[in-house]
C-alpha positions in Angstrom: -11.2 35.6 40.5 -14.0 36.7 38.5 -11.5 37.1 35.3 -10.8 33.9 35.7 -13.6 32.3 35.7 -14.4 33.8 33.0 -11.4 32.1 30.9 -12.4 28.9 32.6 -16.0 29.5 31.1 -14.5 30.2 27.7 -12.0 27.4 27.8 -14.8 25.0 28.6 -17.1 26.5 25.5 -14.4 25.8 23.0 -13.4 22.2 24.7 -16.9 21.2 24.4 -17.4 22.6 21.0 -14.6 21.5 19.1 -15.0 18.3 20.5 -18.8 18.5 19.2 -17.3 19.6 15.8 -15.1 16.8 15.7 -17.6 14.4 16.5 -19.7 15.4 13.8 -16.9 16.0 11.4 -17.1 12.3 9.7 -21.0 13.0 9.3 -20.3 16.2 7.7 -18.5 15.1 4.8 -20.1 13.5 2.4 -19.8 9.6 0.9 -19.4 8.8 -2.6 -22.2 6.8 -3.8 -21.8 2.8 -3.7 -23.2 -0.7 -4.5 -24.5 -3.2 -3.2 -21.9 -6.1 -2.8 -24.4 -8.1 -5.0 -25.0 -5.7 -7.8 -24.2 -8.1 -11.4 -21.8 -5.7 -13.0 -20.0 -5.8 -10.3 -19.5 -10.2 -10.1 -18.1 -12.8 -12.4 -19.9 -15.2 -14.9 -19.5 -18.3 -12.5 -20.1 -16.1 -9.7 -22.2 -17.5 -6.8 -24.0 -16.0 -4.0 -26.2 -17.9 -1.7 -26.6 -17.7 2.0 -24.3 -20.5 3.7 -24.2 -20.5 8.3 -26.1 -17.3 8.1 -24.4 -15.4 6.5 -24.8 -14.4 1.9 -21.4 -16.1 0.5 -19.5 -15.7 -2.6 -17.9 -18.1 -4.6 -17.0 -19.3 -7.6 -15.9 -23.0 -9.0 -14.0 -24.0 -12.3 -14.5 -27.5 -13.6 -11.8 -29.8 -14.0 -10.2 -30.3 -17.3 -11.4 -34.4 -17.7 -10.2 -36.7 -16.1 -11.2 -35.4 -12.9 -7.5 -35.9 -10.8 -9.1 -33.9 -7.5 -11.0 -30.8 -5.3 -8.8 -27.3 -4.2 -10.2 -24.9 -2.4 -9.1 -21.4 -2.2 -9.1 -19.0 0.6 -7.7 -15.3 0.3 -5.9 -12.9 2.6 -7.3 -10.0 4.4 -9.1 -7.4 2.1 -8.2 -10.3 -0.5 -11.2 -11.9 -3.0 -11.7 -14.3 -5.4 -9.8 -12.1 -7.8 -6.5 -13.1 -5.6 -6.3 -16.0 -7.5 -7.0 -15.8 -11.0 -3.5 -16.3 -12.4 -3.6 -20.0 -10.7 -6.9 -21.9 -11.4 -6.2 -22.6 -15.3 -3.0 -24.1 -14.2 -5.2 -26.3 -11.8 -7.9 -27.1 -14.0 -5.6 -28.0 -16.8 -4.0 -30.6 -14.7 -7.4 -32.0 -13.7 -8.9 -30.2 -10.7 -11.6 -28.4 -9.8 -11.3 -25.3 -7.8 -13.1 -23.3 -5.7 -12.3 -20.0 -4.5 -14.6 -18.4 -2.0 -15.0 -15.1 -0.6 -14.8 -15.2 3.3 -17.6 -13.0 4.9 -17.5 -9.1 4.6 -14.5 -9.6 2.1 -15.1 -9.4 -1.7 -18.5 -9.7 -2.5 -19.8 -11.5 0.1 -22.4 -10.1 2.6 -20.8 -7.1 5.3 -22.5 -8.7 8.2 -21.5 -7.2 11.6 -22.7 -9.7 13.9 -21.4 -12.7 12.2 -18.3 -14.7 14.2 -15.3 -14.3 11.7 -13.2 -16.9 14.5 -11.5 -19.4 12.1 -13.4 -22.1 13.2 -16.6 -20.3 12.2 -14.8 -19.2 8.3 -13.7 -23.1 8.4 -17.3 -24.6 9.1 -18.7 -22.1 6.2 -15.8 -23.4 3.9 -16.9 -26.8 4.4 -20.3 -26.5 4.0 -19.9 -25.0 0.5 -17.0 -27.8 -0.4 -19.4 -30.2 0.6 -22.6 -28.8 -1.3 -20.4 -28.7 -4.1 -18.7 -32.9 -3.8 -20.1 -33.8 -0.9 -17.9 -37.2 -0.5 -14.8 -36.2 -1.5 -11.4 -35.0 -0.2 -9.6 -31.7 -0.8 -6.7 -29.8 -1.5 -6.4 -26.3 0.6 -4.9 -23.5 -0.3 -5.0 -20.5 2.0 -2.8 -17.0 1.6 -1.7 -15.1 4.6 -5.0 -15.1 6.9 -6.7 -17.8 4.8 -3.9 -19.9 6.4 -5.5 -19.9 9.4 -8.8 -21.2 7.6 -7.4 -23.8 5.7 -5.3 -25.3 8.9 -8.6 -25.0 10.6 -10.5 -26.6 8.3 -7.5 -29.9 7.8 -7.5 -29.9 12.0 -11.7 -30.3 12.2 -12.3 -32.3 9.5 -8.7 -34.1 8.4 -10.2 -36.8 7.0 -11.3 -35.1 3.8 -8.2 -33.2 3.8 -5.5 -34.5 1.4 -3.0 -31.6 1.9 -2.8 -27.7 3.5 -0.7 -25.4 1.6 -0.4 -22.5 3.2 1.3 -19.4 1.0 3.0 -16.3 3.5 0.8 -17.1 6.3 0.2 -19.3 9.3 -2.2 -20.3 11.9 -2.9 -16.4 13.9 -6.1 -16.2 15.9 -6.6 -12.5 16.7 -7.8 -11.5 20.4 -8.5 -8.0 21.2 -10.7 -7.1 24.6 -14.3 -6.4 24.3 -14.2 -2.7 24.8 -11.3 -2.4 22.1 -14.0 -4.9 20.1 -17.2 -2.5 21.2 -15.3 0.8 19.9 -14.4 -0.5 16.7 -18.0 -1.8 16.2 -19.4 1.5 17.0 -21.9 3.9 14.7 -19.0 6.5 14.9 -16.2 4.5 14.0 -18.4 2.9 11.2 -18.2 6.3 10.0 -15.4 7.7 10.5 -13.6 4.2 8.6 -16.1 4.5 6.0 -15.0 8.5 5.4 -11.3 7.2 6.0 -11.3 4.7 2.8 -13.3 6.9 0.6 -11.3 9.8 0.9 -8.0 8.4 1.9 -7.1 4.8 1.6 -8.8 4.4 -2.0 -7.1 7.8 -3.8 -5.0 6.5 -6.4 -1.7 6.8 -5.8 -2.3 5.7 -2.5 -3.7 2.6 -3.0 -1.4 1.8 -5.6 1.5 2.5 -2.9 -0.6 0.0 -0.6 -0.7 -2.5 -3.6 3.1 -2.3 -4.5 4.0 -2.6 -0.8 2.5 -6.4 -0.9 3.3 -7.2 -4.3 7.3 -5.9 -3.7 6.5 -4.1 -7.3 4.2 -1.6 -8.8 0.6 -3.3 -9.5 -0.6 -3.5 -13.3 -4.3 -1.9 -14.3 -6.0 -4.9 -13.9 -4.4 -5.4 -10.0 -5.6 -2.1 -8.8 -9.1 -2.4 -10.3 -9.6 -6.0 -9.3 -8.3 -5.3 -5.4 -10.5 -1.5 -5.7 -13.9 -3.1 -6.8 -14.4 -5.0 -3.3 -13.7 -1.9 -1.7 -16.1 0.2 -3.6 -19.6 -1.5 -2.2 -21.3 0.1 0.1 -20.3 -0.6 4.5 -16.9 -1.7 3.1 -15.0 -0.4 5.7 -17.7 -1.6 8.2 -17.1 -5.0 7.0 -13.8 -4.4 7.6 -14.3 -3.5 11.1 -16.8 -6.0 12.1 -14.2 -9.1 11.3 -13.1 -8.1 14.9 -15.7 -9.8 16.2 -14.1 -12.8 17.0 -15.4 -15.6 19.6 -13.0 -18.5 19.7 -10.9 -20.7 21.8 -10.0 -22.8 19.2 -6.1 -23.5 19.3 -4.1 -24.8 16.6 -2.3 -28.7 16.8 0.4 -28.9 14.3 1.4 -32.2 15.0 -1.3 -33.7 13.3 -1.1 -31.8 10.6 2.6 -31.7 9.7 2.0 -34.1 7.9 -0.4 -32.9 5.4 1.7 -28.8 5.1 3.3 -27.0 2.6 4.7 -23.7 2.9 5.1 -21.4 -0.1 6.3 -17.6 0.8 8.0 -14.5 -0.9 11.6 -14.3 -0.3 11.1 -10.5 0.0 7.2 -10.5 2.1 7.5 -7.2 4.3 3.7 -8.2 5.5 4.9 -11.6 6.7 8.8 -12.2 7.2 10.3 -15.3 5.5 11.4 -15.3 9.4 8.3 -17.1 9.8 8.4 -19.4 7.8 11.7 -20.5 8.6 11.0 -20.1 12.4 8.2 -22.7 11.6 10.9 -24.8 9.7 13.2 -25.1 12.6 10.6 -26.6 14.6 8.7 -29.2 12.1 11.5 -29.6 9.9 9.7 -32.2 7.7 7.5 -29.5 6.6 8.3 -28.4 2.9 9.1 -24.7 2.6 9.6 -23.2 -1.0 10.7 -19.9 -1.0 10.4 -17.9 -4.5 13.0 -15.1 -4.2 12.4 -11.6 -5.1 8.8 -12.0 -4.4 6.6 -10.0 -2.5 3.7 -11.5 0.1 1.4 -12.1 -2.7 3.9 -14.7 -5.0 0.8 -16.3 -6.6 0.3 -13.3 -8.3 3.5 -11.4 -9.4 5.6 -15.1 -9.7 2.9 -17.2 -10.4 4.6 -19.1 -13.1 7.2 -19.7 -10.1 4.2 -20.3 -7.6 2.1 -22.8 -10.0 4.9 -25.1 -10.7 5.3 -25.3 -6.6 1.8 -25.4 -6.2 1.2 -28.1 -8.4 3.7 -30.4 -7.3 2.5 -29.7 -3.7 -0.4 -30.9 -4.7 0.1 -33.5 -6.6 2.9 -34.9 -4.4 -0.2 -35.5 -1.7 -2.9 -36.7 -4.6 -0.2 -39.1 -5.8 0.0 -40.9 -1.9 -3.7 -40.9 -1.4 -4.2 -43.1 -4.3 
Protein backbone atom coordinates (compact mmCIF):
# COMPACT_ATOMS: atom_id res chain seq x y z
CA UNK A 1 0.00 0.00 0.00
CA UNK A 2 2.59 2.32 1.02
CA UNK A 3 4.56 1.66 -2.55
CA UNK A 4 1.75 2.62 -4.02
CA UNK A 5 0.99 5.53 -2.83
CA UNK A 6 3.97 6.52 -3.41
CA UNK A 7 3.63 5.99 -7.47
CA UNK A 8 0.31 7.67 -7.03
CA UNK A 9 2.26 10.76 -5.38
CA UNK A 10 4.72 10.64 -8.25
CA UNK A 11 2.16 10.19 -10.98
CA UNK A 12 0.31 13.21 -9.57
CA UNK A 13 3.77 15.44 -9.47
CA UNK A 14 4.51 14.83 -13.14
CA UNK A 15 0.51 15.32 -14.15
CA UNK A 16 0.52 18.54 -12.52
CA UNK A 17 3.86 19.58 -13.69
CA UNK A 18 3.74 18.87 -17.25
CA UNK A 19 0.52 20.29 -17.39
CA UNK A 20 2.17 23.56 -15.72
CA UNK A 21 4.93 23.27 -18.41
CA UNK A 22 2.58 23.11 -21.05
CA UNK A 23 0.67 25.92 -19.83
CA UNK A 24 3.48 28.06 -19.81
CA UNK A 25 5.03 26.73 -22.94
CA UNK A 26 3.34 29.49 -25.36
CA UNK A 27 4.79 32.19 -22.81
CA UNK A 28 8.14 30.69 -22.99
CA UNK A 29 8.86 31.15 -26.51
CA UNK A 30 9.45 34.19 -27.66
CA UNK A 31 7.49 36.62 -30.40
CA UNK A 32 9.04 38.20 -33.19
CA UNK A 33 8.78 41.87 -32.97
CA UNK A 34 5.67 43.61 -34.78
CA UNK A 35 3.77 46.80 -35.81
CA UNK A 36 1.27 48.49 -35.20
CA UNK A 37 -1.55 47.89 -37.81
CA UNK A 38 -1.28 51.74 -38.44
CA UNK A 39 2.42 52.15 -38.87
CA UNK A 40 2.83 54.24 -42.60
CA UNK A 41 5.25 51.93 -44.27
CA UNK A 42 3.19 49.49 -43.66
CA UNK A 43 -0.31 51.37 -45.70
CA UNK A 44 -1.02 52.61 -49.15
CA UNK A 45 -0.93 56.25 -50.58
CA UNK A 46 -4.79 56.56 -50.61
CA UNK A 47 -4.93 54.68 -47.49
CA UNK A 48 -7.47 55.76 -44.85
CA UNK A 49 -7.91 55.12 -41.28
CA UNK A 50 -10.40 56.79 -39.20
CA UNK A 51 -12.60 55.40 -36.54
CA UNK A 52 -16.19 54.44 -38.02
CA UNK A 53 -19.12 52.42 -35.20
CA UNK A 54 -16.34 52.27 -32.81
CA UNK A 55 -14.12 50.70 -34.04
CA UNK A 56 -10.34 52.41 -36.35
CA UNK A 57 -11.24 51.35 -40.11
CA UNK A 58 -9.26 51.07 -43.19
CA UNK A 59 -10.05 51.93 -46.50
CA UNK A 60 -9.14 53.22 -49.52
CA UNK A 61 -11.14 54.86 -52.63
CA UNK A 62 -10.15 55.37 -56.38
CA UNK A 63 -11.80 58.06 -58.36
CA UNK A 64 -13.71 57.49 -61.32
CA UNK A 65 -12.16 57.96 -64.62
CA UNK A 66 -14.82 61.19 -65.84
CA UNK A 67 -17.79 60.78 -66.49
CA UNK A 68 -18.72 59.47 -63.29
CA UNK A 69 -20.98 56.07 -64.53
CA UNK A 70 -21.35 54.86 -60.62
CA UNK A 71 -20.15 53.74 -56.66
CA UNK A 72 -18.66 49.83 -55.93
CA UNK A 73 -17.76 48.85 -52.94
CA UNK A 74 -15.44 46.12 -52.10
CA UNK A 75 -15.45 43.71 -49.26
CA UNK A 76 -12.72 40.82 -48.84
CA UNK A 77 -12.70 37.33 -47.58
CA UNK A 78 -11.48 36.07 -44.30
CA UNK A 79 -7.75 37.02 -43.64
CA UNK A 80 -8.41 38.98 -46.97
CA UNK A 81 -7.50 43.07 -47.25
CA UNK A 82 -7.66 45.66 -49.52
CA UNK A 83 -4.73 44.20 -51.35
CA UNK A 84 -7.44 41.26 -52.53
CA UNK A 85 -8.46 43.41 -55.04
CA UNK A 86 -5.90 45.32 -56.71
CA UNK A 87 -5.92 43.59 -60.14
CA UNK A 88 -9.78 44.92 -60.46
CA UNK A 89 -10.22 48.59 -59.61
CA UNK A 90 -8.35 50.14 -62.81
CA UNK A 91 -10.70 48.08 -64.76
CA UNK A 92 -13.57 49.79 -62.74
CA UNK A 93 -12.27 53.14 -62.70
CA UNK A 94 -11.54 53.15 -66.39
CA UNK A 95 -15.11 52.37 -67.19
CA UNK A 96 -16.23 55.28 -64.90
CA UNK A 97 -16.62 54.12 -61.29
CA UNK A 98 -15.42 54.88 -58.16
CA UNK A 99 -14.40 52.19 -55.83
CA UNK A 100 -13.97 51.55 -52.44
CA UNK A 101 -12.36 48.73 -50.88
CA UNK A 102 -12.44 48.51 -47.14
CA UNK A 103 -10.82 46.56 -44.59
CA UNK A 104 -13.40 44.81 -42.30
CA UNK A 105 -12.38 45.06 -38.56
CA UNK A 106 -9.25 43.05 -37.25
CA UNK A 107 -8.53 42.20 -41.01
CA UNK A 108 -5.83 44.08 -42.91
CA UNK A 109 -5.01 47.18 -41.33
CA UNK A 110 -7.82 47.97 -39.61
CA UNK A 111 -7.97 48.05 -35.71
CA UNK A 112 -7.76 44.18 -33.78
CA UNK A 113 -10.58 45.05 -31.48
CA UNK A 114 -11.68 42.13 -29.32
CA UNK A 115 -14.89 43.30 -28.14
CA UNK A 116 -16.24 44.65 -31.26
CA UNK A 117 -19.55 42.59 -32.86
CA UNK A 118 -18.09 41.18 -36.21
CA UNK A 119 -22.23 39.75 -36.92
CA UNK A 120 -22.80 40.82 -40.63
CA UNK A 121 -25.20 43.15 -39.75
CA UNK A 122 -22.69 45.09 -37.55
CA UNK A 123 -19.64 44.73 -40.75
CA UNK A 124 -22.85 45.95 -43.04
CA UNK A 125 -23.83 49.08 -40.89
CA UNK A 126 -19.88 50.09 -40.71
CA UNK A 127 -19.78 49.61 -44.64
CA UNK A 128 -22.53 51.90 -45.04
CA UNK A 129 -21.42 54.44 -42.94
CA UNK A 130 -18.12 54.89 -44.80
CA UNK A 131 -20.15 54.53 -48.35
CA UNK A 132 -22.19 57.12 -47.17
CA UNK A 133 -19.47 59.56 -45.75
CA UNK A 134 -17.84 59.13 -48.89
CA UNK A 135 -21.46 59.91 -51.54
CA UNK A 136 -23.81 60.19 -49.17
CA UNK A 137 -27.00 60.16 -51.70
CA UNK A 138 -26.05 57.81 -54.01
CA UNK A 139 -26.58 54.04 -54.88
CA UNK A 140 -23.96 51.28 -55.06
CA UNK A 141 -22.59 48.39 -56.64
CA UNK A 142 -21.35 45.50 -54.07
CA UNK A 143 -18.90 43.23 -54.44
CA UNK A 144 -18.08 40.85 -51.67
CA UNK A 145 -15.63 37.56 -51.96
CA UNK A 146 -16.30 34.42 -49.97
CA UNK A 147 -17.26 35.91 -46.31
CA UNK A 148 -17.60 39.48 -47.71
CA UNK A 149 -20.64 37.84 -49.36
CA UNK A 150 -22.39 37.82 -46.39
CA UNK A 151 -21.68 41.60 -45.93
CA UNK A 152 -22.60 42.79 -49.19
CA UNK A 153 -26.06 40.66 -49.06
CA UNK A 154 -26.47 42.22 -45.65
CA UNK A 155 -25.93 45.40 -46.62
CA UNK A 156 -28.48 45.11 -50.20
CA UNK A 157 -31.18 43.42 -47.56
CA UNK A 158 -30.95 46.63 -44.82
CA UNK A 159 -30.63 49.24 -47.06
CA UNK A 160 -31.89 47.98 -50.78
CA UNK A 161 -32.74 51.08 -51.82
CA UNK A 162 -29.18 52.37 -52.46
CA UNK A 163 -28.31 49.04 -53.66
CA UNK A 164 -28.15 48.75 -57.49
CA UNK A 165 -26.66 45.18 -57.61
CA UNK A 166 -24.85 42.30 -55.18
CA UNK A 167 -22.18 40.35 -56.76
CA UNK A 168 -21.16 37.97 -54.71
CA UNK A 169 -17.65 35.98 -55.96
CA UNK A 170 -17.24 32.08 -54.24
CA UNK A 171 -19.23 32.90 -51.35
CA UNK A 172 -22.76 33.32 -49.93
CA UNK A 173 -24.78 34.45 -47.13
CA UNK A 174 -23.09 32.15 -43.75
CA UNK A 175 -23.66 33.50 -40.31
CA UNK A 176 -21.40 31.62 -37.97
CA UNK A 177 -22.79 30.46 -34.42
CA UNK A 178 -20.59 28.79 -31.98
CA UNK A 179 -21.77 28.53 -28.09
CA UNK A 180 -20.49 30.95 -25.59
CA UNK A 181 -18.00 28.79 -23.82
CA UNK A 182 -16.56 27.65 -27.33
CA UNK A 183 -16.64 31.76 -27.83
CA UNK A 184 -15.09 32.43 -24.09
CA UNK A 185 -12.07 29.81 -24.79
CA UNK A 186 -11.14 31.18 -27.93
CA UNK A 187 -11.22 34.81 -26.48
CA UNK A 188 -9.08 33.78 -23.68
CA UNK A 189 -5.40 35.35 -22.52
CA UNK A 190 -3.99 31.75 -23.24
CA UNK A 191 -5.37 31.09 -26.45
CA UNK A 192 -4.44 34.69 -27.47
CA UNK A 193 -1.13 33.38 -26.98
CA UNK A 194 -0.89 30.30 -27.91
CA UNK A 195 -2.48 31.60 -31.71
CA UNK A 196 -0.20 34.39 -31.61
CA UNK A 197 3.00 31.77 -31.08
CA UNK A 198 1.04 29.44 -33.61
CA UNK A 199 1.17 32.04 -36.70
CA UNK A 200 4.59 33.38 -35.92
CA UNK A 201 6.25 30.18 -35.79
CA UNK A 202 4.08 28.10 -37.91
CA UNK A 203 1.45 29.36 -40.20
CA UNK A 204 3.64 32.36 -41.55
CA UNK A 205 7.11 30.07 -42.38
CA UNK A 206 7.46 30.37 -45.93
CA UNK A 207 6.76 27.48 -47.55
CA UNK A 208 3.93 27.09 -45.50
CA UNK A 209 2.19 30.00 -46.24
CA UNK A 210 2.89 29.74 -49.69
CA UNK A 211 1.15 26.08 -49.60
CA UNK A 212 -1.74 28.00 -47.77
CA UNK A 213 -1.77 30.65 -50.66
CA UNK A 214 -1.57 28.11 -53.64
CA UNK A 215 -4.36 26.06 -51.97
CA UNK A 216 -6.91 29.16 -52.56
CA UNK A 217 -5.41 30.42 -55.60
CA UNK A 218 -5.50 26.51 -57.30
CA UNK A 219 -1.67 27.67 -58.42
CA UNK A 220 1.54 28.69 -56.79
CA UNK A 221 1.25 32.58 -55.53
CA UNK A 222 3.79 35.21 -57.29
CA UNK A 223 6.17 37.47 -54.89
CA UNK A 224 3.92 40.13 -54.79
CA UNK A 225 0.81 37.57 -53.53
CA UNK A 226 2.71 36.25 -50.56
CA UNK A 227 4.00 39.66 -49.40
CA UNK A 228 0.76 41.51 -49.95
CA UNK A 229 -1.41 38.52 -47.97
CA UNK A 230 1.94 38.29 -45.15
CA UNK A 231 2.01 42.05 -44.35
CA UNK A 232 -1.59 42.00 -42.59
CA UNK A 233 -0.44 39.21 -40.72
CA UNK A 234 2.69 40.68 -39.48
CA UNK A 235 1.14 43.55 -37.06
CA UNK A 236 1.09 42.98 -33.81
CA UNK A 237 -2.40 40.81 -31.96
CA UNK A 238 -2.92 39.40 -35.53
CA UNK A 239 -3.88 36.22 -34.56
CA UNK A 240 -5.95 37.78 -31.69
CA UNK A 241 -7.83 39.64 -34.26
CA UNK A 242 -8.28 36.60 -35.81
CA UNK A 243 -9.76 35.01 -32.86
CA UNK A 244 -11.86 37.74 -31.63
CA UNK A 245 -14.10 37.78 -35.11
CA UNK A 246 -15.85 34.90 -33.07
CA UNK A 247 -17.56 37.22 -31.20
CA UNK A 248 -20.57 37.27 -32.99
CA UNK A 249 -24.18 38.59 -31.62
CA UNK A 250 -26.76 38.21 -34.35
CA UNK A 251 -30.09 36.92 -35.24
CA UNK A 252 -30.07 38.50 -38.41
CA UNK A 253 -31.35 35.95 -41.17
CA UNK A 254 -30.89 36.25 -44.79
CA UNK A 255 -34.23 36.83 -47.42
CA UNK A 256 -33.14 36.02 -50.83
CA UNK A 257 -36.27 36.69 -52.39
CA UNK A 258 -35.93 40.20 -52.30
CA UNK A 259 -32.79 40.17 -53.40
CA UNK A 260 -32.63 37.77 -56.35
CA UNK A 261 -33.18 40.20 -58.09
CA UNK A 262 -30.26 42.45 -57.61
CA UNK A 263 -27.40 38.87 -57.56
CA UNK A 264 -24.74 37.82 -59.33
CA UNK A 265 -22.68 34.90 -58.77
CA UNK A 266 -19.05 34.68 -60.02
CA UNK A 267 -16.96 31.47 -58.66
CA UNK A 268 -13.82 29.26 -59.50
CA UNK A 269 -14.64 26.20 -61.40
CA UNK A 270 -11.88 24.58 -59.33
CA UNK A 271 -12.62 26.53 -55.39
CA UNK A 272 -11.67 23.66 -52.89
CA UNK A 273 -12.53 26.51 -50.06
CA UNK A 274 -16.04 26.84 -51.47
CA UNK A 275 -17.43 24.11 -53.95
CA UNK A 276 -18.92 25.31 -57.32
CA UNK A 277 -21.61 22.78 -55.51
CA UNK A 278 -22.76 25.93 -53.93
CA UNK A 279 -23.19 27.88 -56.27
CA UNK A 280 -25.00 25.60 -58.36
CA UNK A 281 -27.09 24.35 -55.37
CA UNK A 282 -28.08 28.12 -55.07
CA UNK A 283 -28.86 27.98 -58.91
CA UNK A 284 -31.23 25.20 -58.66
CA UNK A 285 -33.30 27.08 -56.31
CA UNK A 286 -33.33 30.96 -57.77
CA UNK A 287 -32.67 30.03 -61.11
CA UNK A 288 -32.88 33.60 -62.43
CA UNK A 289 -29.80 34.27 -60.58
CA UNK A 290 -26.72 34.66 -63.06
CA UNK A 291 -23.87 32.29 -62.26
CA UNK A 292 -20.46 32.68 -64.19
CA UNK A 293 -18.21 30.12 -63.53
CA UNK A 294 -14.39 30.81 -64.77
CA UNK A 295 -12.95 27.32 -65.12
CA UNK A 296 -9.62 26.26 -63.93
CA UNK A 297 -9.85 28.87 -61.22
CA UNK A 298 -9.26 28.62 -57.80
CA UNK A 299 -11.55 30.52 -54.90
CA UNK A 300 -9.79 33.65 -55.39
CA UNK A 301 -10.67 34.19 -59.56
CA UNK A 302 -10.30 37.98 -59.21
CA UNK A 303 -6.94 37.44 -58.70
CA UNK A 304 -5.33 34.60 -60.69
CA UNK A 305 -8.22 35.08 -63.88
CA UNK A 306 -8.90 38.46 -63.37
CA UNK A 307 -8.87 39.36 -66.98
CA UNK A 308 -11.71 36.46 -67.04
CA UNK A 309 -13.28 37.96 -63.71
CA UNK A 310 -13.23 41.85 -64.96
CA UNK A 311 -14.91 41.23 -68.14
CA UNK A 312 -17.82 39.36 -65.86
CA UNK A 313 -17.64 41.79 -63.36
CA UNK A 314 -18.06 44.56 -65.46
CA UNK A 315 -20.96 43.44 -67.35
CA UNK A 316 -22.52 42.43 -63.95
CA UNK A 317 -22.29 45.70 -63.22
CA UNK A 318 -23.11 47.45 -65.88
CA UNK A 319 -26.01 45.17 -66.82
CA UNK A 320 -27.70 46.63 -63.35
CA UNK A 321 -26.33 50.46 -63.93
CA UNK A 322 -27.81 50.28 -67.43
CA UNK A 323 -31.62 49.37 -65.83
CA UNK A 324 -31.44 51.94 -63.06
CA UNK A 325 -31.10 54.66 -65.49
Amino acid sequence: MKKLRKILHWITVIMVGGTCLLLALPYLIPLKPTLDYSEPSLLFPNSIIEPIEGVNVHYRVFNASPPKKGNVLMIHGFSGSTFSWRKNIDTLTKAGYQVVCIDLPSFGFSERKTDWNHSPENRAKLAWSIANKISPNETWHLVGHSMGASVILTMGQIQSQKTQSMICVDGLFFNPSSSSWIKFFLNSPYVYRLAEVALQRYFLQPERFKKILASAYGQTPDEEAFNGYLKPLTVTDAAKGILSTTNQTSNFQINYNTLITKMFLIWGEKDTWISLSSAQKFKEKYPHVPLMIIKNAGHCPMETHYQVFNTHLLECIEDKNNHSE
